[in-house]
C-alpha positions as CSV (number, residue, x, y, z in Angstrom):
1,X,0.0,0.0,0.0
2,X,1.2,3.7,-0.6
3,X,1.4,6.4,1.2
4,X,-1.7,7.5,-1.4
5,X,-3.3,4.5,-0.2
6,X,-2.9,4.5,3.3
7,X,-4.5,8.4,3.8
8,X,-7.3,7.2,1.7
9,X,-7.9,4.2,3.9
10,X,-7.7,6.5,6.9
11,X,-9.8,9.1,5.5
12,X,-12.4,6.7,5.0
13,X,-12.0,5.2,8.4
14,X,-13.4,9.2,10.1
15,X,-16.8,9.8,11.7
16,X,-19.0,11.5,8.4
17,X,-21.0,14.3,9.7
18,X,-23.8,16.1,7.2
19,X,-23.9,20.1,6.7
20,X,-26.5,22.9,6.0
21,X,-27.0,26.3,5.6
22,X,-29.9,28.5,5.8
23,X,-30.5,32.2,5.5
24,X,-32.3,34.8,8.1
25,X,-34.2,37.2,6.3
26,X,-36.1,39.9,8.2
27,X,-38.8,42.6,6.9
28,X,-38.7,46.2,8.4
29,X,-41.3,45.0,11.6
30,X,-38.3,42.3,12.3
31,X,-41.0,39.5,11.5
32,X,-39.1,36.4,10.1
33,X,-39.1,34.9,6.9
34,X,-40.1,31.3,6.7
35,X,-40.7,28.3,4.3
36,X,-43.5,26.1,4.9
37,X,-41.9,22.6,3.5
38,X,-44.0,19.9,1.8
39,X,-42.0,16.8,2.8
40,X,-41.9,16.7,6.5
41,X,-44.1,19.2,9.6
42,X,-43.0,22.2,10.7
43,X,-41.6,25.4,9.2
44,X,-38.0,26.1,8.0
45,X,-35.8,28.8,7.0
46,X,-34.8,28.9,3.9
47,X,-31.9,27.0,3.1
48,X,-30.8,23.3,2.9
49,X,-27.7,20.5,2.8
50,X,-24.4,21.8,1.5
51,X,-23.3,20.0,-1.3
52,X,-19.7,19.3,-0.1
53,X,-19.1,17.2,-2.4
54,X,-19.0,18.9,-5.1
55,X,-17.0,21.9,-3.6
56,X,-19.8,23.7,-2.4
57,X,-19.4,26.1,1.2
58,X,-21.7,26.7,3.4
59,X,-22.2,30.4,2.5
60,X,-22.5,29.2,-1.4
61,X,-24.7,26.5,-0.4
62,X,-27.6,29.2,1.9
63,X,-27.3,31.2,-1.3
64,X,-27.7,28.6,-4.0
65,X,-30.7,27.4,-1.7
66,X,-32.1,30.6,-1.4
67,X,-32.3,31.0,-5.0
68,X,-33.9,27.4,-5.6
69,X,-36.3,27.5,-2.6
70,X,-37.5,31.8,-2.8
71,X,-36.2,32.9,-6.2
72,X,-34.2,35.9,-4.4
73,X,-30.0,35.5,-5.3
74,X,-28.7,37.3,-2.4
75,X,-25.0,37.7,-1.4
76,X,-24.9,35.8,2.4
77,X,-24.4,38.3,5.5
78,X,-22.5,37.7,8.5
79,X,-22.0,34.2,10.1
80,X,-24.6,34.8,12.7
81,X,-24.4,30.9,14.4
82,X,-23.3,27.3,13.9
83,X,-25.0,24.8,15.9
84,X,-24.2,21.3,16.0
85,X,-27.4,19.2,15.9
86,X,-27.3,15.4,17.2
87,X,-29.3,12.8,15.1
88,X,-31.3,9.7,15.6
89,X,-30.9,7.6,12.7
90,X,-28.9,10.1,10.9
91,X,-24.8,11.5,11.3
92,X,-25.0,14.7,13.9
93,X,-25.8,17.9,11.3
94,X,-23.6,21.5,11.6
95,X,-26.1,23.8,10.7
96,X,-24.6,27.2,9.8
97,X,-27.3,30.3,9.7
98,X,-26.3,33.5,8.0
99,X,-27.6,37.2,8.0
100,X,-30.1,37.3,4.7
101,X,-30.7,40.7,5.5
102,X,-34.2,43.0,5.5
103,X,-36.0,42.0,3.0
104,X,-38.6,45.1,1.0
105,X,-42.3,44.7,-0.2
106,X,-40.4,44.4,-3.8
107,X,-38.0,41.0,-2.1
108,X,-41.9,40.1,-0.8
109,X,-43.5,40.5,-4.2
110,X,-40.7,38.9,-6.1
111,X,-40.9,35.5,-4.1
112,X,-41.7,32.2,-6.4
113,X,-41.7,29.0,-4.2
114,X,-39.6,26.2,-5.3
115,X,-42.9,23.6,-6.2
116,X,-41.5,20.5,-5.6
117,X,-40.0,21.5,-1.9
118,X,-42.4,24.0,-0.9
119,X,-46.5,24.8,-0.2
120,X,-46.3,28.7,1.0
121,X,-44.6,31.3,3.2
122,X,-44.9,33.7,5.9
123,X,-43.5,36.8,8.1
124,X,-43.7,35.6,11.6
125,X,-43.1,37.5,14.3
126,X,-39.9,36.6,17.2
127,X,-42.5,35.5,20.0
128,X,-44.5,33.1,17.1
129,X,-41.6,31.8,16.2
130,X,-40.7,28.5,18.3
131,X,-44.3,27.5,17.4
132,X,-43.5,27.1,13.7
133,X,-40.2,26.1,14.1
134,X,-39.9,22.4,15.4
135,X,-36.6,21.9,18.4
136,X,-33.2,23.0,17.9
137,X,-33.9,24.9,14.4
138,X,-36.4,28.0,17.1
139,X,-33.7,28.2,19.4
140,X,-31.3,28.5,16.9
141,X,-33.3,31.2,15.3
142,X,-33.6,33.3,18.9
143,X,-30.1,32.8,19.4
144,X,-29.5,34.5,15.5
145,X,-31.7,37.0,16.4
146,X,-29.9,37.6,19.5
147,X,-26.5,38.5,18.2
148,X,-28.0,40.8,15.5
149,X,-29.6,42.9,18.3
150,X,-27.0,42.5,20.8
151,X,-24.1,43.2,17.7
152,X,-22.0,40.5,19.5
153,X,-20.2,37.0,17.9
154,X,-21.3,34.4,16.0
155,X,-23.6,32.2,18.6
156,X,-21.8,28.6,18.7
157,X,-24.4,26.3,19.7
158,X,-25.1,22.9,20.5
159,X,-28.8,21.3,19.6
160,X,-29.8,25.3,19.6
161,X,-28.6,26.4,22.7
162,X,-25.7,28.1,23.6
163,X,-22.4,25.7,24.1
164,X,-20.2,26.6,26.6
């Protein structure tokens, strides 16, 4: 075996974890923008998986999605958290959430929902919000919202809630 071989072998041999990405857009009244998907309950954000494998980063991938899912091709904002999300019956998912920005009655009006992932969307206020927004995926939310208010860090968090 060569060396070629050998870091293959052990690169194959590592614990496979699964990625997303997923935009925050706001309006002017600080409601947030969600996705209503068609495959599974609950709201989302929108976003979805990074496609490492072909090269893709997670601030290409919350754009590419936004285009697909909304129709809007916006440049990503700040990192504003990374939460690490165990699974049952699935690897544990980093989930990386970044500033999308206020979006304008013109963003609002220009919205076409991706068919085949998607039934509708809404603005929905902060208080609303861990009602459409199944576990880890509200708090994470909060916590985004959080840091924009408060102007601090990224929020590194663990199952949405703060790690450390």
């Amino acid at each position: 075996m060569t060396t070629t071989d050998a870091y293959a072998a052990y690169i194959a041999g590592l614990p496979r974890i699964l990625a997303g990405a997923a935009a925050l857009f706001r309006d002017a009244e600080g409601r947030v923008l969600l996705v209503e998907p068609n495959y599974r309950e609950g709201w989302a954000l929108p976003g979805g998986t990074v496609e490492s494998d072909d090269g893709e980063t997670p601030r290409q991938g919350a754009r590419r999605e936004t285009l697909e899912e909304i129709g809007l091709d916006r440049e990503m904002g700040r990192l504003l958290a990374v939460d690490w999300v165990h699974g049952t019956g699935r690897p544990p998912i980093v989930a990386y959430l970044y500033d999308g920005g206020v979006v304008t009655e013109a963003d609002l009006a220009a919205i076409r929902l991706q068919e085949e992932e998607l039934l509708s969307w809404r603005l929905v206020a902060r208080p609303d919000l861990t009602s459409y927004l199944p576990g880890s995926l509200g708090h994470r939310v909060l916590a985004a919202l959080d840091v924009l208010t408060e102007g601090t860090g990224t929020a590194e968090l663990e199952n949405g809630r703060r790690a450390g």
